[in-house]
BADRENDO-204563 format. One record per residue (C-alpha): residue number from 1; x, y, z; residue in one letter. Coordinates in nm, 4 decimals. Example, Ala and Ser with C-alpha at 12.3 -4.5 7.8 and 13.67 -1.06 7.14 Angstrom:
BADRENDO-204563
- i|px|py|pz|aa
- 1|1.2300|-0.4500|0.7800|A
- 2|1.3670|-0.1060|0.7140|S
//
This chain:
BADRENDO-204563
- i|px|py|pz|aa
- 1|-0.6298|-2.9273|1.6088|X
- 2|-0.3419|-2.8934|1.8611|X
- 3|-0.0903|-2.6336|1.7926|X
- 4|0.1893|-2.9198|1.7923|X
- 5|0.0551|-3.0486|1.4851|X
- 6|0.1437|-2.7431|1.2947|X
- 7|0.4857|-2.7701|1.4520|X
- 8|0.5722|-3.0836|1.3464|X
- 9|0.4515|-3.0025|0.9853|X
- 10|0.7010|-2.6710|1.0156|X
- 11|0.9310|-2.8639|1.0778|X
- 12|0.8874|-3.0982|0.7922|X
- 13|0.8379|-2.8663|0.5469|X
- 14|1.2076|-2.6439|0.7011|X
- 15|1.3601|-3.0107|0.6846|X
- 16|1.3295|-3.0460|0.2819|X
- 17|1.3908|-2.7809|-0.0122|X
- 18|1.1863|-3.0551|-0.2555|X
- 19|0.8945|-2.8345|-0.3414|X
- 20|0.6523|-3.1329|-0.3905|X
- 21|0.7963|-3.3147|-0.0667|X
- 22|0.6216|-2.9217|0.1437|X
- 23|0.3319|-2.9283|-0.0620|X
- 24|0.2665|-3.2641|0.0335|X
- 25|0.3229|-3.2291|0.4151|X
- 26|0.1065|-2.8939|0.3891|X
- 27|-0.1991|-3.0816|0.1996|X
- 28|-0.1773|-3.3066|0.4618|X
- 29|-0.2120|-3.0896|0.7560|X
- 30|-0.4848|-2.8990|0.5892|X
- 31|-0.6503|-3.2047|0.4830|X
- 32|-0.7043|-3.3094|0.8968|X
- 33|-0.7625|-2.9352|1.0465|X
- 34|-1.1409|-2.8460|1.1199|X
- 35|-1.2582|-2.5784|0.8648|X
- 36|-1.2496|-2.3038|1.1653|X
- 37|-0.8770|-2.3326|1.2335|X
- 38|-0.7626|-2.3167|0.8416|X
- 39|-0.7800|-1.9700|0.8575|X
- 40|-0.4843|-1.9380|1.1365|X
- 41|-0.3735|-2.1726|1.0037|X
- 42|-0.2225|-2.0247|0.6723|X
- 43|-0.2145|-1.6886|0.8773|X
- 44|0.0522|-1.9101|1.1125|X
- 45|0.2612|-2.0412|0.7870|X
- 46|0.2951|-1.7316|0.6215|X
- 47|0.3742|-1.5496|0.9080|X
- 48|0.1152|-1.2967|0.8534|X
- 49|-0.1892|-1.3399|1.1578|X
- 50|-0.5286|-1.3324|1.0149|X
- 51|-0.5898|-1.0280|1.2721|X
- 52|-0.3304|-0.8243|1.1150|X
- 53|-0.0760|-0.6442|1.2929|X
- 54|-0.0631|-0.7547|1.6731|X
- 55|0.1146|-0.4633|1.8287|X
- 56|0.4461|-0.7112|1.9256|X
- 57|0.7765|-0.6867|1.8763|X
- 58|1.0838|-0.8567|1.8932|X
- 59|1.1885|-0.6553|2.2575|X
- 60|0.8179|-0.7345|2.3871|X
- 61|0.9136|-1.0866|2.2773|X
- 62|1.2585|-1.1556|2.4193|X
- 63|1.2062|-0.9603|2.7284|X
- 64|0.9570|-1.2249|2.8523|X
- 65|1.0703|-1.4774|3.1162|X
- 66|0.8475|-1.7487|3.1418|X
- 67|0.8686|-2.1223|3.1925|X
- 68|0.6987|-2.3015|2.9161|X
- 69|0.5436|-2.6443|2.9114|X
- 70|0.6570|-2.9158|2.9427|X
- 71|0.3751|-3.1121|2.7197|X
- 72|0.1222|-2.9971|2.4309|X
- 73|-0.1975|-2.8598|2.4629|X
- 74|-0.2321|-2.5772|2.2945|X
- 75|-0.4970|-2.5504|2.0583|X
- 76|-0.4717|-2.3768|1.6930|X
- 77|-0.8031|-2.2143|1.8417|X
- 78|-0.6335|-2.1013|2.1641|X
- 79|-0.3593|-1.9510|1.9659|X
- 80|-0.6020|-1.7406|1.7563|X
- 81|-0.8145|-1.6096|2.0552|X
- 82|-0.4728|-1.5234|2.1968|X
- 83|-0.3905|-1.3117|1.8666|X
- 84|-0.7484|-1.1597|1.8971|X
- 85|-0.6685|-1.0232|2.1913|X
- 86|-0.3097|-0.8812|2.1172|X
- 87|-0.4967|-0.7397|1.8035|X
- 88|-0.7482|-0.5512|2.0240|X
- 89|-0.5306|-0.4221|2.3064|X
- 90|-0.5778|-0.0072|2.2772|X
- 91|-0.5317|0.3028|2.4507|X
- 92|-0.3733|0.3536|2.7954|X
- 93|-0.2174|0.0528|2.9658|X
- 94|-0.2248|-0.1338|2.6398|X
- 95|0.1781|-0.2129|2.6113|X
- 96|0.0897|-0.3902|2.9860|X
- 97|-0.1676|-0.6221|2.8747|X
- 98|0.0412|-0.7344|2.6033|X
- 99|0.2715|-0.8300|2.7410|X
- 100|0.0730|-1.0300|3.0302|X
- 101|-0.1471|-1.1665|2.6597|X
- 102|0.1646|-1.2980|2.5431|X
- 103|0.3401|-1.4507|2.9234|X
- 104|-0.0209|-1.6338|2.9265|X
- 105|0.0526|-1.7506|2.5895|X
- 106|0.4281|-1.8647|2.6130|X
- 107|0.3712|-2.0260|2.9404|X
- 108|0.0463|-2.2751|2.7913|X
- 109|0.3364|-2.2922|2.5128|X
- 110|0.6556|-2.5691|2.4649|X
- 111|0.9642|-2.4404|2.3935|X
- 112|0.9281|-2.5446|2.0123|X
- 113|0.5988|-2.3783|1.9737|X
- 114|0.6592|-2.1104|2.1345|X
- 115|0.9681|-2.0437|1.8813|X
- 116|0.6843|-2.0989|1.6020|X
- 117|0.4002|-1.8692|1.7642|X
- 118|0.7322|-1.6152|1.8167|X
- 119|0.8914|-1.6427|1.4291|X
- 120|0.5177|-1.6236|1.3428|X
- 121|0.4377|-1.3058|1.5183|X
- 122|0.7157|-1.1355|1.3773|X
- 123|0.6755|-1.1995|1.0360|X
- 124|0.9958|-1.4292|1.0600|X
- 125|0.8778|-1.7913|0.9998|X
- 126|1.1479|-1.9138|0.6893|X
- 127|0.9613|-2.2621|0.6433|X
- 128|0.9871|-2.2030|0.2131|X
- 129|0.5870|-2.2451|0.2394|X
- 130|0.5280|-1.9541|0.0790|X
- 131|0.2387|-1.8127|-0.1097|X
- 132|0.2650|-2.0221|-0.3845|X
- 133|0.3643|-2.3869|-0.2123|X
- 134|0.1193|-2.3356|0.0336|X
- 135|-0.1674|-2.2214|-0.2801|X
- 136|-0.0583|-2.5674|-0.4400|X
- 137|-0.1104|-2.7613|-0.0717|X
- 138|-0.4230|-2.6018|-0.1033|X
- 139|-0.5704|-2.7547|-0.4046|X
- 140|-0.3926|-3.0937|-0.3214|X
- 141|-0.5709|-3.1183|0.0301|X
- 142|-0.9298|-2.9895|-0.1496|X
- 143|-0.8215|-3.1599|-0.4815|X
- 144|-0.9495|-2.8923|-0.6726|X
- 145|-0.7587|-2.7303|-0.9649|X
- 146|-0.4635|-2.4848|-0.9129|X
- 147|-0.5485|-2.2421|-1.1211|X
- 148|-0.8927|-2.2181|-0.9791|X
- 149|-0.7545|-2.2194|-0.6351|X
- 150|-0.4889|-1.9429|-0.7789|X
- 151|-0.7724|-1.7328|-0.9217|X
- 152|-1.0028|-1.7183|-0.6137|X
- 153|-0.7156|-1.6530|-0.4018|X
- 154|-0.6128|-1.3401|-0.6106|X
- 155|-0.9693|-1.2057|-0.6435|X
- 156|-1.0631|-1.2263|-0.2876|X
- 157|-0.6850|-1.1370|-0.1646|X
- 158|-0.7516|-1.3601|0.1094|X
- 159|-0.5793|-1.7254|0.1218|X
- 160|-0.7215|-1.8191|0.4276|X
- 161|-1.0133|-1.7652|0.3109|X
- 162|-0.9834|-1.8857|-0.0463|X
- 163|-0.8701|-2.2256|0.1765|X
- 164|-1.2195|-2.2725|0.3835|X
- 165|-1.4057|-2.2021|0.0578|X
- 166|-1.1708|-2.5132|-0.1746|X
- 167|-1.1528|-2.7191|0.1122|X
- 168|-1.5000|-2.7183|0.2518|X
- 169|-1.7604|-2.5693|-0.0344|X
- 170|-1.7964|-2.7444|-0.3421|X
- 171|-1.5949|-2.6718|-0.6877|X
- 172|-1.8696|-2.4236|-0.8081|X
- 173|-1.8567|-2.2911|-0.5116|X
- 174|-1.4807|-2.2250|-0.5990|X
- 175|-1.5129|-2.0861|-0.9647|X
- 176|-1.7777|-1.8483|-0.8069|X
- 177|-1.5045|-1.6070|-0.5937|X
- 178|-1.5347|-1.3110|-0.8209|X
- 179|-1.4237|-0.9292|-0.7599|X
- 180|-1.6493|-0.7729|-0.5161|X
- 181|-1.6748|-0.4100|-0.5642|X
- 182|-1.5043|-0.3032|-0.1793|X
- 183|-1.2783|-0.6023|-0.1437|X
- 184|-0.9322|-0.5590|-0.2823|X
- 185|-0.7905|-0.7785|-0.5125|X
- 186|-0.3536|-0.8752|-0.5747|X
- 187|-0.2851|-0.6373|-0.8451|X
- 188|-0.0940|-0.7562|-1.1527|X
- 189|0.3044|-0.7050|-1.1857|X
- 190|0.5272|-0.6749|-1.4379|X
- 191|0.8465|-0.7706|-1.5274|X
- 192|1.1427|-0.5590|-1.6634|X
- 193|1.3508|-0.4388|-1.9521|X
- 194|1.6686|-0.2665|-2.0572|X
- 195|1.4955|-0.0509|-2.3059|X
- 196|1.1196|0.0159|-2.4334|X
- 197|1.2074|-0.1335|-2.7585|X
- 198|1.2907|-0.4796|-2.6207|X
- 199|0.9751|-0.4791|-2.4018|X
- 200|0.7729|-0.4490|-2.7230|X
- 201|0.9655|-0.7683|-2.8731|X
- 202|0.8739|-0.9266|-2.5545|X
- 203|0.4808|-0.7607|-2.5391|X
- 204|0.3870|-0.6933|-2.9256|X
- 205|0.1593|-0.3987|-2.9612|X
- 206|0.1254|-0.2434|-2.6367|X
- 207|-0.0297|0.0468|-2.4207|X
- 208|0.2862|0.2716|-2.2973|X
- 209|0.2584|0.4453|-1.9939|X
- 210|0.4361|0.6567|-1.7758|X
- 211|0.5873|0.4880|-1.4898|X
- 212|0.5948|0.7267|-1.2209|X
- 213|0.7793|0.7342|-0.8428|X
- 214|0.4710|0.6914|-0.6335|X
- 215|0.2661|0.4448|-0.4399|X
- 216|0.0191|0.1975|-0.6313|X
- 217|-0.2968|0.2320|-0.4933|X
- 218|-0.6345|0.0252|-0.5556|X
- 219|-0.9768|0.2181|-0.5283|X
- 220|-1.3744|0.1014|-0.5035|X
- 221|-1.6316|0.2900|-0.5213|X
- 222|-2.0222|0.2319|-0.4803|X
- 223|-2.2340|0.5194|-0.4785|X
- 224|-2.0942|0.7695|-0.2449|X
- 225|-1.8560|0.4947|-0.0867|X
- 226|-1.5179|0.4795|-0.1669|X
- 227|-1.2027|0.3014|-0.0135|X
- 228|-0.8774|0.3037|-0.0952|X
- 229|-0.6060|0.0748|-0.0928|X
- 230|-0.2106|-0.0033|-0.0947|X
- 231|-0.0375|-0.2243|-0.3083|X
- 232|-0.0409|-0.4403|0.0028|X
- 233|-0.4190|-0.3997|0.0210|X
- 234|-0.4135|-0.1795|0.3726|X
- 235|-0.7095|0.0153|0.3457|X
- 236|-0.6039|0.4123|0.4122|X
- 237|-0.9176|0.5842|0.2714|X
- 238|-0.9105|0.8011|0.5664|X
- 239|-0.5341|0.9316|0.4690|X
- 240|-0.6416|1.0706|0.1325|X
- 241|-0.9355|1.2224|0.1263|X
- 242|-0.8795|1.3916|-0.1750|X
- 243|-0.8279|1.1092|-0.3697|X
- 244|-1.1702|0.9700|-0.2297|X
- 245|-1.3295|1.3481|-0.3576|X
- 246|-1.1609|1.2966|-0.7155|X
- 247|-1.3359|0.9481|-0.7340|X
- 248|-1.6731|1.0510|-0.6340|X
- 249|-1.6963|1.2509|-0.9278|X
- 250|-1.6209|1.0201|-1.2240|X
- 251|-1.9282|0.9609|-1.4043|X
- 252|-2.0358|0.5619|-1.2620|X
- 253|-2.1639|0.4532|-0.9983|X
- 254|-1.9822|0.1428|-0.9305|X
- 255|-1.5826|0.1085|-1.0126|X
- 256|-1.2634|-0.0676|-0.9147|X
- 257|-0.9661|0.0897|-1.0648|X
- 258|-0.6087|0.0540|-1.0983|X
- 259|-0.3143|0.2774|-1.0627|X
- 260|-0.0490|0.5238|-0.8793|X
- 261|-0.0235|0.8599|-0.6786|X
- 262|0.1973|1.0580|-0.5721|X
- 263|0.2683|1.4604|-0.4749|X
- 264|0.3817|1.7511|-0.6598|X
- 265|0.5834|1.9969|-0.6390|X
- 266|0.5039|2.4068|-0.6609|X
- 267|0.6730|2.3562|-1.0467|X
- 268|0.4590|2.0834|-1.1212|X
- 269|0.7451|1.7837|-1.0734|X
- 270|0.6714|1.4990|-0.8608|X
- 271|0.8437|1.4838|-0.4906|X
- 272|1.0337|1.2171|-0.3458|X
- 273|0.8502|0.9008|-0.3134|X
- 274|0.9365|0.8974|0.0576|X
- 275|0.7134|1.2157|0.1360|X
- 276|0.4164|1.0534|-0.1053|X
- 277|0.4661|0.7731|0.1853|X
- 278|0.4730|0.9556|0.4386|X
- 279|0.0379|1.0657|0.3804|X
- 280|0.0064|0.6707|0.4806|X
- 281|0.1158|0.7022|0.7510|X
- 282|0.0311|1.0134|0.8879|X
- 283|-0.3042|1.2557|0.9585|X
- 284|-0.3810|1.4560|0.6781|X
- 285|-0.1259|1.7271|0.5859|X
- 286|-0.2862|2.0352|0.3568|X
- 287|0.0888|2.1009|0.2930|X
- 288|0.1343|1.7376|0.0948|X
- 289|-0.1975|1.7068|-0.1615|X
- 290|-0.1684|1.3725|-0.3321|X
- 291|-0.2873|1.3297|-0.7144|X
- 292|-0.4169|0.9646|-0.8289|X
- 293|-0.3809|0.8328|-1.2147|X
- 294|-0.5427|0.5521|-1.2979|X
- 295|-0.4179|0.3237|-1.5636|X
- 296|-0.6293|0.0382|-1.5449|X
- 297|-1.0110|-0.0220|-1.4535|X
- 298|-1.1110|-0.4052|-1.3825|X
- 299|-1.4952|-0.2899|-1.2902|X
- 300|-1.7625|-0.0850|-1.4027|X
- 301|-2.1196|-0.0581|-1.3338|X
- 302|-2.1668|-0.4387|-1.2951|X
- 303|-1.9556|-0.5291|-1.5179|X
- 304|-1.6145|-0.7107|-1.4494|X
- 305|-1.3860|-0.6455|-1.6981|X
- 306|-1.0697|-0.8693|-1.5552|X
- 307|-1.0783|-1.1057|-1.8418|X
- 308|-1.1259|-0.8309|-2.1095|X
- 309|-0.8145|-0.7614|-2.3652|X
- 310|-0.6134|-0.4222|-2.1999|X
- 311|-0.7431|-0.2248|-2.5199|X
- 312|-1.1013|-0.3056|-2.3608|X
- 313|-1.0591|-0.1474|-2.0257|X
- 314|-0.8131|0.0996|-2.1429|X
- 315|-1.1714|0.1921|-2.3617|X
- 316|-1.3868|0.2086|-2.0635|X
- 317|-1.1025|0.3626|-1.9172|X
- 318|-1.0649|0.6579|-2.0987|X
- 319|-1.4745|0.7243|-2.0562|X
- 320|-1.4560|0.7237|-1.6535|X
- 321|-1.1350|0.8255|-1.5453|X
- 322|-1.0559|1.0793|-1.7988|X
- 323|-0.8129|1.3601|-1.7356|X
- 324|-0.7002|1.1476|-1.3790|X
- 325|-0.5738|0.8839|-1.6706|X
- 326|-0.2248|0.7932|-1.6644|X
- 327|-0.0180|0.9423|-2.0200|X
- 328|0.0447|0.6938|-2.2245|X
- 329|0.0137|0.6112|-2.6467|X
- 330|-0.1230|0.2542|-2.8233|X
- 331|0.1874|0.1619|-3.0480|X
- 332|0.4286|-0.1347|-3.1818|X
- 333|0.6693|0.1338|-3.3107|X
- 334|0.9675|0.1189|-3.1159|X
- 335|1.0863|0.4455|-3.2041|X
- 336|0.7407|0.6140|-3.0438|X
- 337|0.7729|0.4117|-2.7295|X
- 338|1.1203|0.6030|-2.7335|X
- 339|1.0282|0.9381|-2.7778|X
- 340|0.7640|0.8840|-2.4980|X
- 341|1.0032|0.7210|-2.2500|X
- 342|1.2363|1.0099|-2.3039|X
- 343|0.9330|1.2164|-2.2017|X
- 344|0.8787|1.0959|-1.9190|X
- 345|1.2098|1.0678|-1.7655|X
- 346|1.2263|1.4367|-1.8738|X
- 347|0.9194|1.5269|-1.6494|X
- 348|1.0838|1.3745|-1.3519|X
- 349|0.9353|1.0021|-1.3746|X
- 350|1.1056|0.7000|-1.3617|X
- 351|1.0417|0.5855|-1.7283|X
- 352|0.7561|0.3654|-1.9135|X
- 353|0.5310|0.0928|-1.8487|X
- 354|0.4757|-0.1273|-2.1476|X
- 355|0.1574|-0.3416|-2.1219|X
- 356|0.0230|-0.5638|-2.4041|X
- 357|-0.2952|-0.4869|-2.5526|X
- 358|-0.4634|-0.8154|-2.5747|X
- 359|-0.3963|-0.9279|-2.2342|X
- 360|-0.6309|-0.9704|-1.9402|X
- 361|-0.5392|-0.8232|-1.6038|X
- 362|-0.3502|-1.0581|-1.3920|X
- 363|-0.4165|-1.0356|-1.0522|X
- 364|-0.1679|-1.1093|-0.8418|X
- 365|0.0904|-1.2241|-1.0936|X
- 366|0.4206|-1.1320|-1.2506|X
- 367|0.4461|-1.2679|-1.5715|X
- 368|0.5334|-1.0866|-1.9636|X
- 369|0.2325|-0.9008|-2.0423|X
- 370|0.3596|-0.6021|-1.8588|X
- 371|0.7338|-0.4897|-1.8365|X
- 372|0.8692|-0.2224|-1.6347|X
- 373|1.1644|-0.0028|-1.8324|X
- 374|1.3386|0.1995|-1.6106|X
- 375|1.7320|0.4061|-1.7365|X
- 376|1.8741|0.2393|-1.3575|X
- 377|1.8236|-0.0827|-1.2645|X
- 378|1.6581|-0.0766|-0.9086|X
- 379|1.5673|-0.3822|-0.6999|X
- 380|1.3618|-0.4274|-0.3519|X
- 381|1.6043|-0.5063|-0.0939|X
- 382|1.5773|-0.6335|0.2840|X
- 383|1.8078|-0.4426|0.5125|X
- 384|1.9624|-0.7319|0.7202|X
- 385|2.1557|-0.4719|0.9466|X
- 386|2.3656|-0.1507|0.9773|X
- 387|2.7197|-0.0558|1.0535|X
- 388|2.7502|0.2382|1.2557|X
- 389|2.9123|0.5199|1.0712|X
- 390|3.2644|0.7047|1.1271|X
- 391|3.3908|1.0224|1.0505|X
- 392|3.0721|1.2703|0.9762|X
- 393|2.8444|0.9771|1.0358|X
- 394|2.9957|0.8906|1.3581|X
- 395|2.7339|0.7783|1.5623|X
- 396|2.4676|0.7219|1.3272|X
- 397|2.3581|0.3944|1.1533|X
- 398|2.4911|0.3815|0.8322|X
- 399|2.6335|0.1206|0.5901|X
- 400|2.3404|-0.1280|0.5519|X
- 401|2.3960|-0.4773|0.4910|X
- 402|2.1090|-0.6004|0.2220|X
- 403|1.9731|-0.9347|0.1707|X
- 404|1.8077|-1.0820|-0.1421|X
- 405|1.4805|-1.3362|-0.1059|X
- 406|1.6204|-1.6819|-0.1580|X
- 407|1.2430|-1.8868|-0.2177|X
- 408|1.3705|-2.2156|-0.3258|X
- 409|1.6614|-2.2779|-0.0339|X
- 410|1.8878|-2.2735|-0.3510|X
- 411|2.1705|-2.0532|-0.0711|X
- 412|2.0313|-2.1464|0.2686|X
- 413|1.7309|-2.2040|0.4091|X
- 414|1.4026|-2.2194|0.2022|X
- 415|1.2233|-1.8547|0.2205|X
- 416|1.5525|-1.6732|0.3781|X
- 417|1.7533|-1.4295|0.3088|X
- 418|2.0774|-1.4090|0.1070|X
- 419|2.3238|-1.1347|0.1865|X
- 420|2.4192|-0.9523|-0.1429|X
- 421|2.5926|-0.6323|-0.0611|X
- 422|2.6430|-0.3259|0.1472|X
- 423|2.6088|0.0590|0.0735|X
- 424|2.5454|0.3556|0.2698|X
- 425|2.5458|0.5448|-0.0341|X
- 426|2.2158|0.8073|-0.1170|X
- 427|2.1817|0.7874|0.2591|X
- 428|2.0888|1.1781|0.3222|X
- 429|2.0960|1.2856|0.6959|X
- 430|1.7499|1.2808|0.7322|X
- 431|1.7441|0.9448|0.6866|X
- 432|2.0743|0.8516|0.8894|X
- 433|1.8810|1.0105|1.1923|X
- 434|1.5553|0.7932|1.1157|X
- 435|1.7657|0.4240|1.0774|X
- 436|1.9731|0.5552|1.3995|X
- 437|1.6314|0.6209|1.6014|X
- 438|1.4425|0.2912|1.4034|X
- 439|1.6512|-0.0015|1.3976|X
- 440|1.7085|-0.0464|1.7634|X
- 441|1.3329|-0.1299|1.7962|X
- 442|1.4062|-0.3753|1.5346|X
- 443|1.7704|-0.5700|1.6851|X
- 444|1.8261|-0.9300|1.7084|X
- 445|2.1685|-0.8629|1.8458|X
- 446|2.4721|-0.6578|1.7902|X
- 447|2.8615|-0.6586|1.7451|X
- 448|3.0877|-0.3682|1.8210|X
- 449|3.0314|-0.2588|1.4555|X
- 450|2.6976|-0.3571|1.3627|X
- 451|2.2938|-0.3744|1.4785|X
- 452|2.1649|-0.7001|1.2989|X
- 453|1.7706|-0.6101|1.2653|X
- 454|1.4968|-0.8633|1.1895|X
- 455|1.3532|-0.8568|0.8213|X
- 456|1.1132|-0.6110|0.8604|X
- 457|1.2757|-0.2865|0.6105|X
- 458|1.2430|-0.3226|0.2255|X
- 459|1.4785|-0.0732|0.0570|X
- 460|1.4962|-0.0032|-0.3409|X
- 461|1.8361|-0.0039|-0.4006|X
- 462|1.9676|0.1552|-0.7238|X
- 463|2.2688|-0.0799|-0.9193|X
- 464|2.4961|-0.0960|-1.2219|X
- 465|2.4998|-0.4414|-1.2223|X
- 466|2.6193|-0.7699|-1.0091|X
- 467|2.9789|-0.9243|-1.0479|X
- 468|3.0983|-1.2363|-0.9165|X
- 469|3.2206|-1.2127|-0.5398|X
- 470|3.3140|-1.5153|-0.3016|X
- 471|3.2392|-1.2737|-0.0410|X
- 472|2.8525|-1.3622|-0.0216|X
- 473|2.6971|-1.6826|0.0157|X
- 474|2.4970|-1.6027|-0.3195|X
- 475|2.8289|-1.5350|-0.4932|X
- 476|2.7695|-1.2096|-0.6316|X
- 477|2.8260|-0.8606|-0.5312|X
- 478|2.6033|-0.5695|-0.6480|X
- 479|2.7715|-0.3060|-0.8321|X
- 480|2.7824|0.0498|-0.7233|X
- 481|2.4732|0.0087|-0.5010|X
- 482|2.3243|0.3612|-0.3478|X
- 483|1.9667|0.3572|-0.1781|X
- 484|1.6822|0.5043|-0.4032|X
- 485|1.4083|0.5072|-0.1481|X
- 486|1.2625|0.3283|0.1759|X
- 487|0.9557|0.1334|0.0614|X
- 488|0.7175|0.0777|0.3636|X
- 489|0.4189|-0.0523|0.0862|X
- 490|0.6302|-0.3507|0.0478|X
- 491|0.7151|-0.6485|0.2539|X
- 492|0.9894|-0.8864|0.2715|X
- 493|0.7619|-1.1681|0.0357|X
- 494|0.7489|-0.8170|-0.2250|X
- 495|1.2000|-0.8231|-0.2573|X
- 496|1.3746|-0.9500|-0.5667|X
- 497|1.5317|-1.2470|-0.5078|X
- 498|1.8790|-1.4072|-0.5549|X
- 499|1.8106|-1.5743|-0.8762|X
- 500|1.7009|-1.2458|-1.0507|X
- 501|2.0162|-1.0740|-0.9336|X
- 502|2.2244|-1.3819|-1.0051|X
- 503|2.0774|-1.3699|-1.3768|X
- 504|2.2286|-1.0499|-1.4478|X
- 505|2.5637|-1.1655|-1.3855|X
- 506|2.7982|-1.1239|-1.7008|X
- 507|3.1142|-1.2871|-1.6500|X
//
């Protein structure tokens, strides 16, 4: 399939904000692509390579100057043994062959797919065909059910892949994808709540757990093999090896479980998310020991436990994981759920998870079976820019501009961004001096006053509320916004969006 074909369908799908009017001109494009190009495909239209990170940025980018051609022939294949090699360039002299990798590419490239191959490479392609639009395309093109579709994407946290299998095997074929003990899986989200005792109207009898400040992990073991992964399902076994030790000692042989970590302090309270981070990203520090709690277990010893009721696995739970098992208490009594969210906020955490105790574990979805309670409301940002600073802060980045996820095109373009507010408040020096030395790798272009940065930082940004403002194209404001914490687990798809900010509004 030639690269213009995807370009044209791009362009389509940017053209329309009808939902069924993309899925259609996706289904269609999968429909005609060979099985071996599907792959880069999706990697292409969600802006995510199927290599992973290729070392680019936007200065590697714009710094090229190239002619491009005039006429199409690029292949979808070509572009993916191009990525291959950006993927694989190491070591000395590496930041050279990139960039003669990617003046081979732009120059076998038109103008308009090079602008594609660019937006793609930087995570940056706003064509609305996001997960979900593209997962329905999917099952239109291989007319196979959604929710089986759905389901084997979440299991083997692969779409591409899920797409060969619907498109090309046969429907049992399909139903088969299953969790495979080493292969991460979406995990399940919740939703959120003013108060414990309104997520147990929402949940009924539920498991309530500490919600702590740290990083979800993922972790498989088999035997003496065990991985570890982010929320984002980046494998960083080798950054926490004493995770990997604590696991090696539960009594099974074969698990998958669930949960969070984070650091402590020498008085037993939990540091600042932003040093947990800072282990996955960095060689192993003895000063910085990380401890895991688990609070969910989808395998066992052969035996998948996905579709089992929470008070199942919370069961099979308690037998494995045991004292590494996150505090929490079994209750509909609002008044207990209380008392135990009071406890946790008074050991430093950010307050309870409420989960429901007949539901099944939800992999890769957000839906009512588990609510979030926290005393501040705090939402995943996008940092659209910076002001620089005056006064004491004169000459570092400060005030950030921040953008909310706008997936339906309701404010702009389908998949962008919808400014929402500024703050440089909770912005300590340490991290004045990081955005100063940061966000110039990261420019699109600048004013006198501010760097405007591609959508690459998600920030959890602390707020009172929203109130209605004509000043931003969503037309609200946030209220008393300050900056919580820098969340490098997360990317831009993992920010609120407008519509949950816009549903707070109150008059």
């Amino acid at each position: 399939m030639l690269l213009s074909e995807l370009v044209s369908t791009a362009e389509e799908v940017t053209a329309t904000a009808s939902r069924l009017a993309k899925i259609d001109a996706l289904s269609r494009l999968l429909a005609r692509a060979d099985a071996d190009d599907v792959p880069t495909l999706v990697g292409l239209l969600l802006a995510t390579p199927r290599q992973g990170r290729l070392g680019v940025g936007w200065r590697g980018i714009s710094a090229l100057e190239v002619t491009h051609a005039d006429e199409p022939s690029l292949s979808i294949s070509d572009v993916d043994t191009a990525f291959e090699a950006l993927s694989r360039a190491a070591g000395s002299g590496s930041a050279a062959a990139r960039t003669d990798l990617l003046s081979a590419l732009a120059g076998r490239a038109t103008a308009a797919e090079w602008d594609l191959l660019s937006r793609a490479m930087l995570g940056e392609l706003r064509t609305g065909a996001l997960g979900g639009v593209l997962l329905d395309a999917i099952a239109r093109a291989s007319d196979r059910p959604a929710a089986s579709v759905r389901r084997a994407a979440m299991l083997s946290g692969d779409l591409g892949d899920t797409a060969v299998i619907a498109l090309t095997g046969t429907a049992a074929e399909l139903e088969a994808v299953g969790l495979v003990v080493g292969r991460p899986v979406l995990p399940m989200l919740a939703s959120t709540a003013a108060t414990p005792t309104a997520a147990l109207e929402v949940t009924g009898r539920a498991s309530v757990e500490y919600k702590l400040d740290g990083a979800r992990i993922q972790v498989h073991r088999s035997g003496d093999e065990v991985s570890v992964y982010t929320r984002s399902l980046a494998d960083i076994t080798h950054r926490v090896p004493e995770i990997v030790e604590i696991v090696r000692g539960l009594p099974a042989h074969d698990l998958i479980l669930d949960g969070e970590t984070l650091s402590l302090d020498e008085d037993g309270g939990p540091r600042p998310f932003q040093e947990t981070m800072s282990r996955f990203g960095a060689d192993v520090s003895r000063d910085l020991v990380l401890r895991p709690w688990f609070f969910d277990v989808l395998h066992v010893d052969g035996r998948d436990l996905l579709d089992e009721p929470l008070s199942t696995r919370l069961a099979e739970l308690e037998r494995v994981a045991g004292e590494w098992r996150m505090p929490g208490i079994v209750t509909d009594d609002s008044a207990a759920a209380e008392q135990l969210s009071r406890d946790a906020l008074s050991a430093g955490h950010e307050g309870v998870l409420v989960k429901g105790i007949d539901a099944p574990y939800s992999a890769g979805r957000r839906g009512k079976s588990w609510v979030k309670v926290k005393p501040v409301l705090t939402y995943d940002l996008v940092v659209l820019g910076a002001e620089w600073g005056s006064g004491r802060r004169q000459g570092w980045l400060s005030n950030l501009h921040l953008g909310a996820l706008d997936p339906s095109g309701e404010f702009g373009e389908p998949g962008g961004l919808v400014m929402v507010g500024k703050t440089f408040k909770g912005l300590t020096d340490e991290l004045l001096r990081w955005q100063t030395e940061q966000f110039p790798e990261f420019e699109t272009r600048r004013t006198q006053s501010t760097v405007f940065l591609r959508p690459e930082f998600v920030v959890e940004i602390a707020i009172d509320g929203v109130q209605r403002s004509p000043r931003y194209p969503g037309g609200i404001a946030l209220r008393f916004a300050r900056v919580k914490a820098y969340r490098p687990d997360k990317t831009v798809a993992d920010a609120d969006t407008i519509q949950t900010l816009r549903s707070l509004q109150r008059g």
